[in-house]
C-alpha positions as a Markdown table, in Angstrom:
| # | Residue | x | y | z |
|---|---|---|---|---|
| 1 | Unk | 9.6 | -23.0 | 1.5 |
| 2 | Unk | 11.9 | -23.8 | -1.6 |
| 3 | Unk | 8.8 | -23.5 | -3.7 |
| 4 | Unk | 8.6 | -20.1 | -3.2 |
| 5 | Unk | 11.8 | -19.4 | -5.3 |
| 6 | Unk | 10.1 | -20.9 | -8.4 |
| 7 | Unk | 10.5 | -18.6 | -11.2 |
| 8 | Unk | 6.6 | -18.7 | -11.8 |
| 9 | Unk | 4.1 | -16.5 | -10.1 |
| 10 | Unk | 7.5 | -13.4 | -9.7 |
| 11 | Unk | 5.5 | -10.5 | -9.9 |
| 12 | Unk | 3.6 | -11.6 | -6.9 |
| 13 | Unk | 6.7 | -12.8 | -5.2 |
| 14 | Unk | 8.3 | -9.3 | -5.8 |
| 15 | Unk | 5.1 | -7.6 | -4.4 |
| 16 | Unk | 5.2 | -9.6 | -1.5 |
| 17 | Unk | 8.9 | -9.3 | -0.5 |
| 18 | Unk | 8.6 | -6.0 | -1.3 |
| 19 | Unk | 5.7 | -5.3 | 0.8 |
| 20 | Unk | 7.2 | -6.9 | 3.7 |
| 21 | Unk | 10.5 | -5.6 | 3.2 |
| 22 | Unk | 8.8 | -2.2 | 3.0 |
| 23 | Unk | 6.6 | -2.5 | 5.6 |
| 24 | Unk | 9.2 | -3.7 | 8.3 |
| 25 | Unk | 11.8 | -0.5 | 7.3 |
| 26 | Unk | 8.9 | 2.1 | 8.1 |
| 27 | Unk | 8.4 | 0.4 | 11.2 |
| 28 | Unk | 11.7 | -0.3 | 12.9 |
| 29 | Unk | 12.7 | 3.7 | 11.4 |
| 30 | Unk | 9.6 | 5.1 | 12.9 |
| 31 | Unk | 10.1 | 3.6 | 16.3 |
| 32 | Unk | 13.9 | 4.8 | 15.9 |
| 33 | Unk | 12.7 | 8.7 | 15.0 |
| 34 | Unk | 9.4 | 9.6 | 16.7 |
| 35 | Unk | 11.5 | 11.1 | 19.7 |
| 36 | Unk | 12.6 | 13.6 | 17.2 |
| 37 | Unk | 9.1 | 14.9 | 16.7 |
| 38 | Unk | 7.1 | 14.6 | 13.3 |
| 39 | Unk | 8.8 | 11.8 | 11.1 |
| 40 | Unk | 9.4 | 13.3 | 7.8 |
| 41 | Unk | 12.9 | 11.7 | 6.6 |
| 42 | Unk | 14.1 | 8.2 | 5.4 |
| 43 | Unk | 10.9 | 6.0 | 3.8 |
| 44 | Unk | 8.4 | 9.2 | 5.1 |
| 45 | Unk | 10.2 | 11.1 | 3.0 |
| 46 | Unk | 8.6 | 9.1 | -0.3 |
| 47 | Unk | 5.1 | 8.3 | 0.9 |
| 48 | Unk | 3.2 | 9.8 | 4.6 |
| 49 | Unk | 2.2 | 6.2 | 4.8 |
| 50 | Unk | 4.9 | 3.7 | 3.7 |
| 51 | Unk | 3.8 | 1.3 | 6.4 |
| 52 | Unk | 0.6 | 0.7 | 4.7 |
| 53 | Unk | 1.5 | 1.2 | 1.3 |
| 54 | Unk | 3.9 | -2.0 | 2.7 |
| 55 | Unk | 0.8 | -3.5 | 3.9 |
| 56 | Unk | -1.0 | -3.0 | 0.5 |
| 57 | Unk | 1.7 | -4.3 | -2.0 |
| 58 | Unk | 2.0 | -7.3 | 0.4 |
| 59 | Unk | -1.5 | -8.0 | 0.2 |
| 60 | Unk | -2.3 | -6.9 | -3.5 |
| 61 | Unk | 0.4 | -10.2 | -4.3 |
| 62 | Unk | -1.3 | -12.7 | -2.1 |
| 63 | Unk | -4.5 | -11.6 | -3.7 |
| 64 | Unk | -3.3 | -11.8 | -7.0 |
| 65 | Unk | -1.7 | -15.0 | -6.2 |
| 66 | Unk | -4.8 | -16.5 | -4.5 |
| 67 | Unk | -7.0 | -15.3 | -7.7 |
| 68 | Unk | -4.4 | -17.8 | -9.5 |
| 69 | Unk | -4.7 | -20.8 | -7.4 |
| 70 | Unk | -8.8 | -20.3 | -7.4 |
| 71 | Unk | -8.7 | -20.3 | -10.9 |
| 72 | Unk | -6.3 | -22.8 | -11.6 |
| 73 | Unk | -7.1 | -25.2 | -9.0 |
| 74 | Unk | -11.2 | -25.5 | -9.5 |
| 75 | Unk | -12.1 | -22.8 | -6.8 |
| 76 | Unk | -10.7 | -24.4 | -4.0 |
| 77 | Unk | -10.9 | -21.8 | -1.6 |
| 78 | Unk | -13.3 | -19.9 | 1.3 |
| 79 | Unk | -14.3 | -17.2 | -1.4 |
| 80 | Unk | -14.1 | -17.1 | -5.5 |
| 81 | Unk | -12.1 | -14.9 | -7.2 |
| 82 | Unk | -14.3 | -11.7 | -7.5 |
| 83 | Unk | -14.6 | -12.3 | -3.6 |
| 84 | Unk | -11.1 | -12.4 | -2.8 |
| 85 | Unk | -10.8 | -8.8 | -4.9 |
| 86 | Unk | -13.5 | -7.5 | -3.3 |
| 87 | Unk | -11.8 | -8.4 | 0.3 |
| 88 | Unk | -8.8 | -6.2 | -1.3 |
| 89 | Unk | -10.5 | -3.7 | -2.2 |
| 90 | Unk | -12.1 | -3.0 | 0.7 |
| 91 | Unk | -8.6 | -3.5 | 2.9 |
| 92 | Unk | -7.3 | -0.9 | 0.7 |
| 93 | Unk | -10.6 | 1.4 | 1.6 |
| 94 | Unk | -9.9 | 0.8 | 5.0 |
| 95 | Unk | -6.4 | 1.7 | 4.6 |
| 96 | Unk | -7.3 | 5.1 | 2.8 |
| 97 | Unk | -9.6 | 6.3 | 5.9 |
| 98 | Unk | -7.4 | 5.3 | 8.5 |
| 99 | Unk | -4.6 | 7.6 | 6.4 |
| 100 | Unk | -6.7 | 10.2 | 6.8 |
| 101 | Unk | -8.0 | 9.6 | 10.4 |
| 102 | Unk | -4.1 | 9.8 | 11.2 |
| 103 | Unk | -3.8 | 12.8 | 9.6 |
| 104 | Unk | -6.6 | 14.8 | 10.5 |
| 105 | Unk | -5.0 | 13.8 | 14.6 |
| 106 | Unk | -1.2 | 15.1 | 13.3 |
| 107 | Unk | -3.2 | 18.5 | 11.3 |
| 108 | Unk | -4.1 | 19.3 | 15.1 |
| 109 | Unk | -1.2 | 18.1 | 16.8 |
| 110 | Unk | 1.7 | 19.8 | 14.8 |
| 111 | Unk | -0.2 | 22.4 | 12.5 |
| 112 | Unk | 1.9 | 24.0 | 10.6 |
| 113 | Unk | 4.6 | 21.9 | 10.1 |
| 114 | Unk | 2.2 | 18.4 | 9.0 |
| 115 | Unk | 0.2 | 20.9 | 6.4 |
| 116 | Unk | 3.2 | 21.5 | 4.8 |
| 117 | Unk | 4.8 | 17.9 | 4.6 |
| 118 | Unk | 1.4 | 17.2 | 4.0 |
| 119 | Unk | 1.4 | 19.5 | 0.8 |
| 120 | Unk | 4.7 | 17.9 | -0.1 |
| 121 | Unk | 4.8 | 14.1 | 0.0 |
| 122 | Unk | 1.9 | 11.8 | -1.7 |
| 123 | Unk | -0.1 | 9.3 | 0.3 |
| 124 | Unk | 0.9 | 6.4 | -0.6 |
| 125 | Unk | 2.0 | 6.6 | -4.0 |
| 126 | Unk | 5.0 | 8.5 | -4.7 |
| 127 | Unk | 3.8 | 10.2 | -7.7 |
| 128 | Unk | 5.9 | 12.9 | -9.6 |
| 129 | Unk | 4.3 | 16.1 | -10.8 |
| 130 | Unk | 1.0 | 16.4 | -9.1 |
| 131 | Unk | -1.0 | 19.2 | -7.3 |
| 132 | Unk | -0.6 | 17.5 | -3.6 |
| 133 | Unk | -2.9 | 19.7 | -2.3 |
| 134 | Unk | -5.8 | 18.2 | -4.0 |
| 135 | Unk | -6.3 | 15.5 | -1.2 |
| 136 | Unk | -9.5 | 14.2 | -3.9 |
| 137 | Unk | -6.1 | 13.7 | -6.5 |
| 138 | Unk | -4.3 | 11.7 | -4.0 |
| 139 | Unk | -7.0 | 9.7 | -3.0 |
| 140 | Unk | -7.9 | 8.9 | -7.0 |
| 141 | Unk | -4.5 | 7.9 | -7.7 |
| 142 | Unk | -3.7 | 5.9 | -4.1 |
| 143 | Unk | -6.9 | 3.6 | -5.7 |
| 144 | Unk | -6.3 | 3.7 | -8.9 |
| 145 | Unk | -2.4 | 3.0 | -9.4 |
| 146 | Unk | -3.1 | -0.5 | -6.9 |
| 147 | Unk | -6.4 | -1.3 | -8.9 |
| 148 | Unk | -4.6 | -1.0 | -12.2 |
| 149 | Unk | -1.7 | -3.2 | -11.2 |
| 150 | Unk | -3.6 | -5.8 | -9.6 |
| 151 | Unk | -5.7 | -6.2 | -12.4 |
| 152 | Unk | -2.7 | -6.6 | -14.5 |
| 153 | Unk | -1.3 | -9.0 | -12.7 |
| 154 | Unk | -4.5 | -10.9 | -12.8 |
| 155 | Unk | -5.3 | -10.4 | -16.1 |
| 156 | Unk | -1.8 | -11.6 | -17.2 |
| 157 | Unk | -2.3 | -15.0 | -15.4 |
């Protein structure tokens, strides 16, 4: 466990924590909430899906980190490093549709009143300044932003 406070690999570390920190918050505040209705407040008020944007930082570290040890330890691993992106990249996919499979179920089950939270809190990214209406915008940026910053990270390595 100690080796985890290393100061090497802390970008990854600070996703991961991050990620985990994030993702737990969303969870314990949604449970506390939903009796009120439509959770629109506290970690909903940033992102309509901080629990998976948790899920995706999380995962976007150990991928970066794994990439590193399979490139820095002679491939030891189930899958090489274009694999192990891949694997990311569709998690991240998956996450995206089931966003919008949620969403299309709270559209019909509180109208009105999801449309316009809908129309004024990003995905998962908590963008300044865009059209939020343009769901194809939101989906180009919830890629994009993660794609750019794990290839950063690996790219940095």
């Amino acid at each position: 466990m100690s080796e985890f406070f290393y100061p090497f690999l802390i970008p990854e570390k600070a996703l991961i924590v991050t990620g985990l920190l994030l993702f737990v918050y969303s969870v314990v505040y949604q449970r506390v909430k939903k009796k009120e209705g439509l959770v629109t407040s506290g970690p909903y008020r940033v992102v309509r899906h901080p629990q998976y944007l948790g899920v995706i930082l999380l995962t976007l570290g150990f991928t970066s980190w794994s990439v590193w040890i399979l490139n820095n330890f002679f491939g030891l691993g189930f899958l090489n490093s274009t694999q192990t992106i891949g694997v990311w990249f569709i998690e991240l996919f998956a996450y995206i549709l089931l966003a919008y499979t949620e969403e299309k179920y709270f559209s019909r089950k509180c109208g009105e009143a999801f449309e316009n939270y809908q129309s004024q809190v990003p995905s998962f990214i908590p963008f300044p300044k865009i059209n939020r209406t343009s769901r194809k915008m939101d989906i180009l940026i919830s890629i994009v932003i993660p794609a750019i910053l794990l290839f950063g990270l690996i790219g940095r390595q």
